[in-house]
Backbone as JSON, one array per atom type, in Angstrom:
{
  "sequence": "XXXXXXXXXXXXXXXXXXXXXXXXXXXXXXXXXXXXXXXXXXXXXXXXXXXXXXXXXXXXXXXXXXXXXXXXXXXXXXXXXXXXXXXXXXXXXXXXXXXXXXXXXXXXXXXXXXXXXXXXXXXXXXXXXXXXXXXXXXXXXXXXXXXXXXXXXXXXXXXXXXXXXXXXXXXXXXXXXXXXXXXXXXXXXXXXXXXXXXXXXXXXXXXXX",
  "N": [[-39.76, -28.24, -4.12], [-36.26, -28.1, -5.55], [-35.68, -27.97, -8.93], [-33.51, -28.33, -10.19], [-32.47, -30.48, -8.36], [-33.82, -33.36, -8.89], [-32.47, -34.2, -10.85], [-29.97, -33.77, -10.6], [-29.22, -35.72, -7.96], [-30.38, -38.62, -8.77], [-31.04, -41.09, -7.47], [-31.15, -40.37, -5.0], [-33.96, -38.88, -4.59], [-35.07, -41.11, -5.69], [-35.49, -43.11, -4.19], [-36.58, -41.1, -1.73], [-38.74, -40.36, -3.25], [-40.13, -42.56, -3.12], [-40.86, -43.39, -0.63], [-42.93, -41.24, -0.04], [-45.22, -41.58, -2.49], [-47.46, -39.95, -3.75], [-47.23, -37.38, -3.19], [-48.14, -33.85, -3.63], [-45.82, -31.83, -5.52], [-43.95, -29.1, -5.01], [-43.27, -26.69, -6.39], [-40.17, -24.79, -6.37], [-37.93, -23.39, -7.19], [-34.92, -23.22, -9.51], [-33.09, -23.4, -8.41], [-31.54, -22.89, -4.74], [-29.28, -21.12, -4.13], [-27.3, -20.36, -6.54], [-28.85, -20.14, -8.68], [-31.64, -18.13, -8.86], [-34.83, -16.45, -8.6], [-35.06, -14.54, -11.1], [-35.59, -11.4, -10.4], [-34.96, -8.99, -11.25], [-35.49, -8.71, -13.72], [-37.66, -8.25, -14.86], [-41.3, -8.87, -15.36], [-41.79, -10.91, -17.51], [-39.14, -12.08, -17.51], [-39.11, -13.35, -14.95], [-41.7, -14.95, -15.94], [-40.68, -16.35, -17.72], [-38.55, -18.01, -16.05], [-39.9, -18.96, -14.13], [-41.49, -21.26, -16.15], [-39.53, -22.66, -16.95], [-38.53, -24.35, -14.75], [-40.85, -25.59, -14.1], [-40.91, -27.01, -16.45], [-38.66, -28.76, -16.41], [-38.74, -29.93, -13.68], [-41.28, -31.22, -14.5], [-40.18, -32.83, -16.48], [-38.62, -34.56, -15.19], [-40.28, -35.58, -13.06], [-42.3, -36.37, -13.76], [-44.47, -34.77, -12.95], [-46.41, -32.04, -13.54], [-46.01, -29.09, -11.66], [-48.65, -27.38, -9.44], [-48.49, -25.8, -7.68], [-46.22, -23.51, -6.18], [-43.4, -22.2, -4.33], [-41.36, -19.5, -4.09], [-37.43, -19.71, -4.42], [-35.41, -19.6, -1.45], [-37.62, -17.93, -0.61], [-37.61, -15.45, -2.13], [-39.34, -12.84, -3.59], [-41.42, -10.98, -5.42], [-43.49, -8.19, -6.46], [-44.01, -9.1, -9.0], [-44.13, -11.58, -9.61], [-46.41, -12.99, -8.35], [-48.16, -12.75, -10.68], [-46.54, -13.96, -12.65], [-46.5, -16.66, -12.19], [-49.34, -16.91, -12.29], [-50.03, -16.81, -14.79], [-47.53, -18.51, -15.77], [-49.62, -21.22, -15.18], [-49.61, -21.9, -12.98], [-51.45, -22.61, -9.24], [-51.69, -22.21, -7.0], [-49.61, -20.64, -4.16], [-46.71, -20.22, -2.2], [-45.41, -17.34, -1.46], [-47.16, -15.99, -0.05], [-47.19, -14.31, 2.94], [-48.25, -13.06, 5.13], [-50.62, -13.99, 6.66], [-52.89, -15.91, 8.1], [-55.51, -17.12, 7.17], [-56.74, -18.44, 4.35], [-56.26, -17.62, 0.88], [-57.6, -16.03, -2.14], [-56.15, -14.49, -4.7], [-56.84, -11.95, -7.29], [-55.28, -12.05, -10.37], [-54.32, -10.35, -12.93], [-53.46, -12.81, -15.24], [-55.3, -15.04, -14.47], [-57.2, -15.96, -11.42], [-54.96, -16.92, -8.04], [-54.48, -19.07, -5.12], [-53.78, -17.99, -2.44], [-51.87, -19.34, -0.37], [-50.85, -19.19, 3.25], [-47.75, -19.13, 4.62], [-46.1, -18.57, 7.34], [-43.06, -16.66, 8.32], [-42.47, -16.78, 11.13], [-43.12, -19.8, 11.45], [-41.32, -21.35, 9.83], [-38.44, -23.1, 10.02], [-35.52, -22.7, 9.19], [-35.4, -19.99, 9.53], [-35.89, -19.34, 12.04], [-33.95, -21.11, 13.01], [-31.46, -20.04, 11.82], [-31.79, -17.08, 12.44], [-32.22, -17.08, 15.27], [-30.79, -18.82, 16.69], [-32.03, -21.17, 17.17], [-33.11, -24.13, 18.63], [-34.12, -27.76, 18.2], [-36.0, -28.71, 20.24], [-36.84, -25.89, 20.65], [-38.34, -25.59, 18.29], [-40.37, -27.26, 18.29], [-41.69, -26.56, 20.48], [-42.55, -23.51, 19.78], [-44.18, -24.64, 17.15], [-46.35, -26.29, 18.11], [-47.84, -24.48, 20.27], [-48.21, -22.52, 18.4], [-49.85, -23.97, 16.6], [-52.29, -24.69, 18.64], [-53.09, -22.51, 19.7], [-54.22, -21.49, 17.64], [-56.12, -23.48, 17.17], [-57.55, -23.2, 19.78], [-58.99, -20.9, 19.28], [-60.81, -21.91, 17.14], [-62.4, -23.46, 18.59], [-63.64, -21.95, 20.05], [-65.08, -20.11, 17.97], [-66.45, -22.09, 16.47], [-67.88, -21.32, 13.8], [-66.53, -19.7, 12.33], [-64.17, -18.76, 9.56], [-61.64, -21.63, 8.47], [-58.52, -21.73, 9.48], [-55.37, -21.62, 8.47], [-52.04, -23.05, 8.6], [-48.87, -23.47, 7.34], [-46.33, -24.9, 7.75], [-42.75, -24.78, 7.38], [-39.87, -27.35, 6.97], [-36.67, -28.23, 7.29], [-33.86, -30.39, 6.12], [-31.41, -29.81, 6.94], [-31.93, -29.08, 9.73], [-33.52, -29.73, 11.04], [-33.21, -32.44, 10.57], [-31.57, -33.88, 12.14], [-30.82, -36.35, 14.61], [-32.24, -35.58, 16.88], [-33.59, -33.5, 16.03], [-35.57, -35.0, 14.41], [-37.33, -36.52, 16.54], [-38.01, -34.43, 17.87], [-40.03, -33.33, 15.69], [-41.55, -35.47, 15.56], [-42.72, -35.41, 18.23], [-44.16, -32.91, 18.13], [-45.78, -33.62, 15.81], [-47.57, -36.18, 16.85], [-48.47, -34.84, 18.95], [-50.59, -32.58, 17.75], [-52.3, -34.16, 16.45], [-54.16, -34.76, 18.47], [-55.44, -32.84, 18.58], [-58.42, -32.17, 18.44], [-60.05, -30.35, 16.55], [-57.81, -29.59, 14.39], [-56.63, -30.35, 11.25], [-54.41, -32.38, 9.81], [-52.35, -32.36, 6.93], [-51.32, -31.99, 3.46], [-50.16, -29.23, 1.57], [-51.72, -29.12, -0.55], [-53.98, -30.51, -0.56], [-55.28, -28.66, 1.11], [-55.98, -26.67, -0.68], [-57.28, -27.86, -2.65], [-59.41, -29.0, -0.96], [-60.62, -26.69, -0.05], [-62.26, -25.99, -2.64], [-61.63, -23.84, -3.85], [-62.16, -21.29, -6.48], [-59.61, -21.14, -7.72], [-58.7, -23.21, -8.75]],
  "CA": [[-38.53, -28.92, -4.51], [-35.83, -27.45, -6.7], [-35.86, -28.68, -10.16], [-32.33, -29.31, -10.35], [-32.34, -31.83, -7.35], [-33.7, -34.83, -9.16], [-31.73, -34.68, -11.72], [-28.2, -34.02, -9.66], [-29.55, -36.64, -7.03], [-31.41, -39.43, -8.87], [-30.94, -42.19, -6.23], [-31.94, -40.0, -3.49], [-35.08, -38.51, -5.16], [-36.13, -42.14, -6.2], [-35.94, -43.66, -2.34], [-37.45, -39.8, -1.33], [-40.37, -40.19, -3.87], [-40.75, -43.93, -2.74], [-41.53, -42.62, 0.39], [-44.95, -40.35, -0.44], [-45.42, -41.68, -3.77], [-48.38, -39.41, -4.52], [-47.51, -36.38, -2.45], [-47.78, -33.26, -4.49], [-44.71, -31.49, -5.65], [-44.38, -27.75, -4.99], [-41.55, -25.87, -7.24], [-39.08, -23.95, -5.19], [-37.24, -22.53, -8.58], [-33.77, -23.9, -10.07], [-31.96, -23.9, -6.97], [-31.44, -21.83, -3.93], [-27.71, -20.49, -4.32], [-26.64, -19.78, -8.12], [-30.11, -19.89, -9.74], [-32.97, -17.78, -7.92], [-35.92, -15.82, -9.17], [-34.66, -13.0, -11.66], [-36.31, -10.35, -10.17], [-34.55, -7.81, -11.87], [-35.52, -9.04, -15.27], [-38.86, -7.74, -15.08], [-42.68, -9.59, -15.52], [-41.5, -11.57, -18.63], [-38.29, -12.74, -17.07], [-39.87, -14.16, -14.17], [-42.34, -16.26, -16.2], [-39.92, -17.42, -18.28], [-37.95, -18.66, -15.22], [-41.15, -20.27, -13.7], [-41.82, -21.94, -16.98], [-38.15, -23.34, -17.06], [-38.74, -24.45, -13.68], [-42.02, -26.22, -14.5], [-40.69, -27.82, -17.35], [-37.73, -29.02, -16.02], [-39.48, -30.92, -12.94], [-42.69, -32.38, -15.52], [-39.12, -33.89, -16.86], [-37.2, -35.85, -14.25], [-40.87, -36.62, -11.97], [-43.53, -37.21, -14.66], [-45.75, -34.23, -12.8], [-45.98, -30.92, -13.46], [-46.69, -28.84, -10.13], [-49.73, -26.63, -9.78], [-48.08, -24.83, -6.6], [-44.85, -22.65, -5.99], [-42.56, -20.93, -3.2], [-40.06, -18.84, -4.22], [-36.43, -19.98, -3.8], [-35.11, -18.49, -0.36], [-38.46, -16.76, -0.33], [-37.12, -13.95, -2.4], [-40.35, -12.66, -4.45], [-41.47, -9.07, -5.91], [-45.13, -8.07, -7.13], [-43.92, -9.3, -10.74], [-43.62, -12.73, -9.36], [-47.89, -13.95, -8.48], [-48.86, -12.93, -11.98], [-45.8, -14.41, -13.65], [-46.71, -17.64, -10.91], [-50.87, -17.24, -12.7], [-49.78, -16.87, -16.1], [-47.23, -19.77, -15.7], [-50.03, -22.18, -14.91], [-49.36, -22.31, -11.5], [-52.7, -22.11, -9.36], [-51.25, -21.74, -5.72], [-48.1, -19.71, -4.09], [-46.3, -20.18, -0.63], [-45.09, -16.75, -1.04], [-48.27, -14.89, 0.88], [-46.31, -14.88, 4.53], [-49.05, -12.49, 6.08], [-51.89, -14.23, 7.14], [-53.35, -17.34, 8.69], [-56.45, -17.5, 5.95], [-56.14, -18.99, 2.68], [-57.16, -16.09, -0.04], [-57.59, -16.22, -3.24], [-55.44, -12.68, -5.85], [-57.31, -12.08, -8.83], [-54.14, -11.07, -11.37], [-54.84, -10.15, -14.8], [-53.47, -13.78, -15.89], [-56.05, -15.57, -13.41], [-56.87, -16.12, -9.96], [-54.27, -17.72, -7.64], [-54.27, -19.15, -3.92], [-52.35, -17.64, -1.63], [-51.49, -20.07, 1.1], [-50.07, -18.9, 4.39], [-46.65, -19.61, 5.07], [-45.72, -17.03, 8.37], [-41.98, -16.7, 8.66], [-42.48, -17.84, 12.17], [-43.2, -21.35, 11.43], [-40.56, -22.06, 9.06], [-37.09, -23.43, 11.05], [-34.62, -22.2, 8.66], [-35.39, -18.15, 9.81], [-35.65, -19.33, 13.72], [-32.33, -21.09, 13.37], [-30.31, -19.05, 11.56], [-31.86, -15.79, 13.25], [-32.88, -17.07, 16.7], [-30.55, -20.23, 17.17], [-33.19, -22.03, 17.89], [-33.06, -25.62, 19.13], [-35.49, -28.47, 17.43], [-37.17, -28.55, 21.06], [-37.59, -24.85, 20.75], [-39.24, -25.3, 17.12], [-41.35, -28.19, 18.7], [-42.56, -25.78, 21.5], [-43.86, -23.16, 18.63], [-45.27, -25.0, 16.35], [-47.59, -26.43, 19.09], [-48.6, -23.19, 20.68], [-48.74, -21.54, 17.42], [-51.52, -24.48, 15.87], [-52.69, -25.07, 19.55], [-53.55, -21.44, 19.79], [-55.72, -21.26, 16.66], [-57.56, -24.56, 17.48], [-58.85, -22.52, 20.6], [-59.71, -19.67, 18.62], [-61.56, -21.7, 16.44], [-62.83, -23.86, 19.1], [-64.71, -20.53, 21.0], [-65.91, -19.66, 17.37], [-66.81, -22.7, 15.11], [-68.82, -20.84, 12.59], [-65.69, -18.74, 11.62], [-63.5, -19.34, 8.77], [-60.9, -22.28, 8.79], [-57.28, -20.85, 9.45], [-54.01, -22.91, 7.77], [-50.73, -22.98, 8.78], [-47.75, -23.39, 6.47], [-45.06, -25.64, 8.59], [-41.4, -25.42, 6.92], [-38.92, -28.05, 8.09], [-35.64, -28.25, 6.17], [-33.45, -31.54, 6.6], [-30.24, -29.46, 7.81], [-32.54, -28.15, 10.73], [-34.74, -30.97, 11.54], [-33.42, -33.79, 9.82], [-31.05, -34.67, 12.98], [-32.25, -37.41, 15.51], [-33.31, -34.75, 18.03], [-34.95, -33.05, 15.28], [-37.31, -36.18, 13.83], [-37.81, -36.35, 17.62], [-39.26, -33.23, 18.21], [-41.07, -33.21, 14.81], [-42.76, -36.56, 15.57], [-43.59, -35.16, 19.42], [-45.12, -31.74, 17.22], [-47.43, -34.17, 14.72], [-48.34, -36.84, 18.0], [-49.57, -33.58, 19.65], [-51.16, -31.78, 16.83], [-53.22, -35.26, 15.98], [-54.7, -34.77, 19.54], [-56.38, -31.82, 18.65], [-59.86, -32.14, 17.78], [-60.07, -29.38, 15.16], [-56.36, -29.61, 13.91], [-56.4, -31.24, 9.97], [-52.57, -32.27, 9.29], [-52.22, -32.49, 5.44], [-50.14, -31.13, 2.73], [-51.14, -27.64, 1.23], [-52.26, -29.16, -2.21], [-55.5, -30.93, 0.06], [-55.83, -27.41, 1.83], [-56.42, -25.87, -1.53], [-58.69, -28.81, -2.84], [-60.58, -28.91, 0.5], [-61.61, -24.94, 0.38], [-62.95, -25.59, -3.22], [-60.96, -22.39, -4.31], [-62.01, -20.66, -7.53], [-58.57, -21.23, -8.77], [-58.67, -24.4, -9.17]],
  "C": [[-37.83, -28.12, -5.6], [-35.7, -28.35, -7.51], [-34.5, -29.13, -10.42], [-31.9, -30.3, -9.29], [-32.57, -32.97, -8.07], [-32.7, -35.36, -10.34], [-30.28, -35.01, -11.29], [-28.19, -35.12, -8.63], [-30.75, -37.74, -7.62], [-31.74, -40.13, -8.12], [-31.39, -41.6, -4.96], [-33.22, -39.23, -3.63], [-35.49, -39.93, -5.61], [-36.63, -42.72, -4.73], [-36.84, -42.21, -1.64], [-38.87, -40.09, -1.88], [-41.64, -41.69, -3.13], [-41.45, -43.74, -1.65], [-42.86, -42.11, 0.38], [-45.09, -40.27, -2.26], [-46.48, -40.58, -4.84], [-48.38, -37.81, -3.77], [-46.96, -35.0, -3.18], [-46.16, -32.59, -4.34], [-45.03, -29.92, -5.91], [-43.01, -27.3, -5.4], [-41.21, -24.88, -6.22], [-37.94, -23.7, -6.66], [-36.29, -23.62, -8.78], [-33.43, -25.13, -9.06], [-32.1, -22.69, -5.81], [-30.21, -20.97, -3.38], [-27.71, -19.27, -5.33], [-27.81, -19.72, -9.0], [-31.48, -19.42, -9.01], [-33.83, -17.08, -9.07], [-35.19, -14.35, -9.63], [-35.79, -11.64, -11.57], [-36.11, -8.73, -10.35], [-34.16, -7.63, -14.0], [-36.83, -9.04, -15.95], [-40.17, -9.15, -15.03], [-42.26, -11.02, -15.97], [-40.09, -12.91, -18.04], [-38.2, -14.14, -15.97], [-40.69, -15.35, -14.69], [-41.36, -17.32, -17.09], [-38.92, -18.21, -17.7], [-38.64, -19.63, -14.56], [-41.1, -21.59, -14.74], [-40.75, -23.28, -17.19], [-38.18, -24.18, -15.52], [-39.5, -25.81, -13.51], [-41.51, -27.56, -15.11], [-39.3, -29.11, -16.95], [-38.32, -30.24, -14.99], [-40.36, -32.12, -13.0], [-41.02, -33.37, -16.19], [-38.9, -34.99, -16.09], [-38.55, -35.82, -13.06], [-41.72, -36.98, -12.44], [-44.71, -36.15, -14.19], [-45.16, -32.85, -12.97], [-46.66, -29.76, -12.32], [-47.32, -27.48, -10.36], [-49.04, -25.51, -8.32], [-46.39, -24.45, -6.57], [-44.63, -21.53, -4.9], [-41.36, -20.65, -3.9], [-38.33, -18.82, -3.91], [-35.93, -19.21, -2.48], [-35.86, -17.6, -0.32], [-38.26, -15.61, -0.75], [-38.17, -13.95, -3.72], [-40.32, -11.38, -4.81], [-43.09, -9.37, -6.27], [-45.02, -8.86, -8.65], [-44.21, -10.55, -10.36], [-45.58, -13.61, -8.99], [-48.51, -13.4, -9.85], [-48.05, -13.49, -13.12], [-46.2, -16.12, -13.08], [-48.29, -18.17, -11.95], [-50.38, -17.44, -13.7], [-48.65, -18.13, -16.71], [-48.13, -21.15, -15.58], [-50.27, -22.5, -13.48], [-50.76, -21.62, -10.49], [-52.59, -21.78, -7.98], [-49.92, -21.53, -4.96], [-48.54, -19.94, -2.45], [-45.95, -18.7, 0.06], [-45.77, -16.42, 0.01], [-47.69, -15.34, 2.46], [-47.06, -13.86, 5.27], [-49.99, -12.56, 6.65], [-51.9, -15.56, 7.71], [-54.75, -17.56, 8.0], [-55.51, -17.42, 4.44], [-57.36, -18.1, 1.78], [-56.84, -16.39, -1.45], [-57.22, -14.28, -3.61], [-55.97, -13.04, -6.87], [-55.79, -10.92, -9.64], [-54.96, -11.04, -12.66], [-54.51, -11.2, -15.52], [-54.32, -15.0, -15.23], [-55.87, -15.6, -11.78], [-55.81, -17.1, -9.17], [-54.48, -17.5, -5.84], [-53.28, -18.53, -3.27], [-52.61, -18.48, -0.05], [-50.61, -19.8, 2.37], [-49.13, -19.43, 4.67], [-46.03, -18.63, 6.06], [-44.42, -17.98, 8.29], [-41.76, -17.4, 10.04], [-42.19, -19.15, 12.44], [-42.61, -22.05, 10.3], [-39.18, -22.0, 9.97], [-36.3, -23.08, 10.36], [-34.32, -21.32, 9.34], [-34.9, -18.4, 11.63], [-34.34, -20.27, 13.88], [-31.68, -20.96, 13.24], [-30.63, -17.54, 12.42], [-31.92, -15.81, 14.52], [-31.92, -17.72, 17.4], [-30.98, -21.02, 17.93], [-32.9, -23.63, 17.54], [-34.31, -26.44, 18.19], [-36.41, -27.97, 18.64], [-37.67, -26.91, 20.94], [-38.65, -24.42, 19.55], [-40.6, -25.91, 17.82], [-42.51, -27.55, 19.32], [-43.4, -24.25, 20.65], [-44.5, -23.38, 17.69], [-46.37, -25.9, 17.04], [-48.48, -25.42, 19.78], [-48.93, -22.44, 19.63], [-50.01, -22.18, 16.76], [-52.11, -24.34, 17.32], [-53.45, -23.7, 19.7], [-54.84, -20.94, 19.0], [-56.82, -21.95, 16.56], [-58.05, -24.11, 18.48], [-59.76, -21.88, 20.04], [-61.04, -20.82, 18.18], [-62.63, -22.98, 17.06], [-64.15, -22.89, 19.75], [-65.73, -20.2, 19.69], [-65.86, -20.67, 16.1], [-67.46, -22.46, 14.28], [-67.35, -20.3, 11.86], [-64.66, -19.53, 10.83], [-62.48, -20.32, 9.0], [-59.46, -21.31, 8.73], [-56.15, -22.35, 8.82], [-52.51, -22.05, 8.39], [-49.58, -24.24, 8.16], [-46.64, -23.88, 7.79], [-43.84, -25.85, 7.77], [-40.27, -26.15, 7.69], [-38.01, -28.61, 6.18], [-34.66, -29.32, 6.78], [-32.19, -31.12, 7.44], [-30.58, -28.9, 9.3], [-32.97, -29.55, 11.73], [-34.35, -32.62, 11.0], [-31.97, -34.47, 10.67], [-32.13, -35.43, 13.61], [-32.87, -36.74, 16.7], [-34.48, -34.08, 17.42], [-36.07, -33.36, 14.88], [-37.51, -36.33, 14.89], [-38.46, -35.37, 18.0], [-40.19, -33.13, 17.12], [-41.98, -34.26, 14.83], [-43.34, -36.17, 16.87], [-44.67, -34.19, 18.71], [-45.93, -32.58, 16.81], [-48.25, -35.28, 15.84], [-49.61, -35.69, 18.56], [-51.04, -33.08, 18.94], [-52.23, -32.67, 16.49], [-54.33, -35.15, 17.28], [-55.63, -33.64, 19.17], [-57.5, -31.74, 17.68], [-59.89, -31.59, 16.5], [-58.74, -28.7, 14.62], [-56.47, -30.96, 12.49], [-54.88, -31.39, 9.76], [-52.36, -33.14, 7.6], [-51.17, -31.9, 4.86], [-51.07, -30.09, 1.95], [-51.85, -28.43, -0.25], [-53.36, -29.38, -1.52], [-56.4, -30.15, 0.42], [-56.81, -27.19, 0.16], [-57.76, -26.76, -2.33], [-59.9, -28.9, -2.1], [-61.26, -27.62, 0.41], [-62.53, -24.67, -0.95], [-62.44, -24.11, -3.78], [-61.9, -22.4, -6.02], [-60.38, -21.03, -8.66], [-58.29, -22.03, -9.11], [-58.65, -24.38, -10.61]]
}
């Protein structure tokens, strides 16, 4: 969430929160326009944008959030040790994997939780113009695929997948239609957990905790 949402939208952040009263809150910076990640303001700049970030959110929701994605996904190397050294103990950036890994930085260890570009609807419908039904149809083959995998080899590590759904995408009535056919489906599958990433990172027992 960006930190200046609850404050510019109280009334629709209080009925939003009412909603998943206890469901963590993952910083997404200022904003995603006019206030992004100064990534040309070095190490220092960065944390002190996190921090502002942080602080800002522990304001106007009462929590202060242990996880962070990068506004519009725009990161740099400066950005998971300004992320550790902020406090912050798990990051959406990591967009190359399907395991959840723990980066030892020099200000502590931090999760890196899988978020593939793939399976966020923003990228596939501004780059692809992709339909809800066509999100629907890969984010079923894309978990459906790894619950084989890890069907053939249940000894082997758990895999996570990072699902972004943004309300201008998904938040028509075809869209909560295909996103409720996606989670019906996805519940069907034996070895398919559907949570929010804070549980992931609790569930694996991370170090960075």
């Amino acid at each position: 969430m960006n930190a200046l949402f609850p404050g510019e939208q109280p009334d629709l952040w209080k009925r939003f929160r009412a909603l998943a009263p206890k469901g963590p809150i993952v910083a997404h910076g200022m904003n995603n326009s006019s206030d992004q990640l100064p990534m040309d303001h070095g190490l220092k700049g960065q944390e002190d944008y996190i921090k502002q970030t942080l602080d800002l959110l522990e304001k106007e929701t009462g929590v202060r959030p242990k996880g962070w994605s990068s506004p519009s996904v725009y990161s740099n190397i400066d950005t998971f040790r300004a992320c550790a050294a902020s406090g912050i103990t798990y990051t959406l950036d990591s967009m190359d994997s399907d395991n959840l890994s723990i980066l030892k930085t020099p200000d502590g260890p931090l999760d890196l939780v899988p978020y593939p570009t793939v399976t966020v609807d923003m990228g596939q419908f501004l780059g692809r113009n992709y339909q809800p039904e066509d999100m629907a149809r890969l984010w079923v083959d894309y978990v459906g695929e790894l619950a084989r995998e890890a069907g053939k080899n249940p000894d082997g590590k758990a895999t996570v997948v990072a699902i972004g759904i943004h309300p201008f995408v998904m938040g028509t009535p075809d869209g909560a239609a295909a996103l409720r056919k996606t989670l019906e489906t996805l519940k069907k599958e034996p070895t398919v957990w559907l949570t929010d990433v804070e549980a992931v990172v609790h569930a694996s027992g991370s170090q960075a905790e």
